[in-house]
N, C-alpha and C positions, 0 to 999 in steps of 0.2 A: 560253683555256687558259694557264697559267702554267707557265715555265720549273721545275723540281727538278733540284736538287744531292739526291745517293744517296750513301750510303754502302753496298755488299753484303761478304755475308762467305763459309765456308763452316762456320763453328760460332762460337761464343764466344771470344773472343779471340784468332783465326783472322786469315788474311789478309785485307785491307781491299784494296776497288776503292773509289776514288770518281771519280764521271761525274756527269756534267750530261746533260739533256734536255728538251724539250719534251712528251712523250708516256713518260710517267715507267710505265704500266702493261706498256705497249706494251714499252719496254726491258727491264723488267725480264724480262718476257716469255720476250724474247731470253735474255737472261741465263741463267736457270733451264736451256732448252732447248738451249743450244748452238748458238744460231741462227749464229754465229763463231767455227766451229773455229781453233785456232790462238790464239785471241787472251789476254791473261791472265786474265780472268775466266774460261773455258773452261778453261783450263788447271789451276787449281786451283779448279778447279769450286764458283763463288764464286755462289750460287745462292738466298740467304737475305738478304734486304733487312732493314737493322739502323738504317735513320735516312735522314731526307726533313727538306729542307726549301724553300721555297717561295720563288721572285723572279718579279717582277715582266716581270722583260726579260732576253735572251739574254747581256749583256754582264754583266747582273750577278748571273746564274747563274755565266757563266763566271770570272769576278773573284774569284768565293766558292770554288769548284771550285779552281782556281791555289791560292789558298791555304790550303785547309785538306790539298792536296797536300803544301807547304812546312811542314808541322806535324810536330813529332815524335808517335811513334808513341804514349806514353802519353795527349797531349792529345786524341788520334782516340778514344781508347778513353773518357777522361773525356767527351765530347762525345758519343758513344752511351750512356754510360750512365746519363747525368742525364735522355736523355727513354725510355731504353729499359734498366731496368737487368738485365731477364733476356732482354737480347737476344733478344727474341721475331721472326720473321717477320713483316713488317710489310707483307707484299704482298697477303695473301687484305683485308683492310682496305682498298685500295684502292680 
């Protein structure tokens, strides 16, 4: 199983979560459901998976995670939209 970097939203051009995981179904899962009240994808109920991408090992999920955090906000949107440009739901596909 491979590490995934996520990007969730909760509409188009919406607030952006991005997390790293191992079990990227599993999470998102979570997500959708509120499995973690309180937390800020729950909170603005960020529940529409918008871009996945796939590493090899835990370090460099998280290396890629870190910084596409450090990214200004237009580059996040250009980067969903070249492999997702009607920001479609990208979780029933999993």
């Amino acid at each position: 199983m491979s590490w995934s970097v996520y990007i969730i939203t909760n509409k188009p051009n919406g607030v952006l979560y991005i997390g790293e995981t191992k079990q990227l179904k599993r999470r998102i899962y979570q997500h959708i459901n509120k499995a973690h009240p309180g937390t800020f994808s729950a909170r603005y109920n960020l529940d529409k998976l918008v871009y996945v991408e796939h590493h090899k090992s835990e370090g460099d999920a998280k290396k890629r995670e870190l910084q596409l955090k450090k990214w200004n906000r237009a580059w996040k949107i250009e980067l969903i939209e070249k492999s997702n440009p009607e920001w479609k739901d990208l979780y029933q596909n999993l």
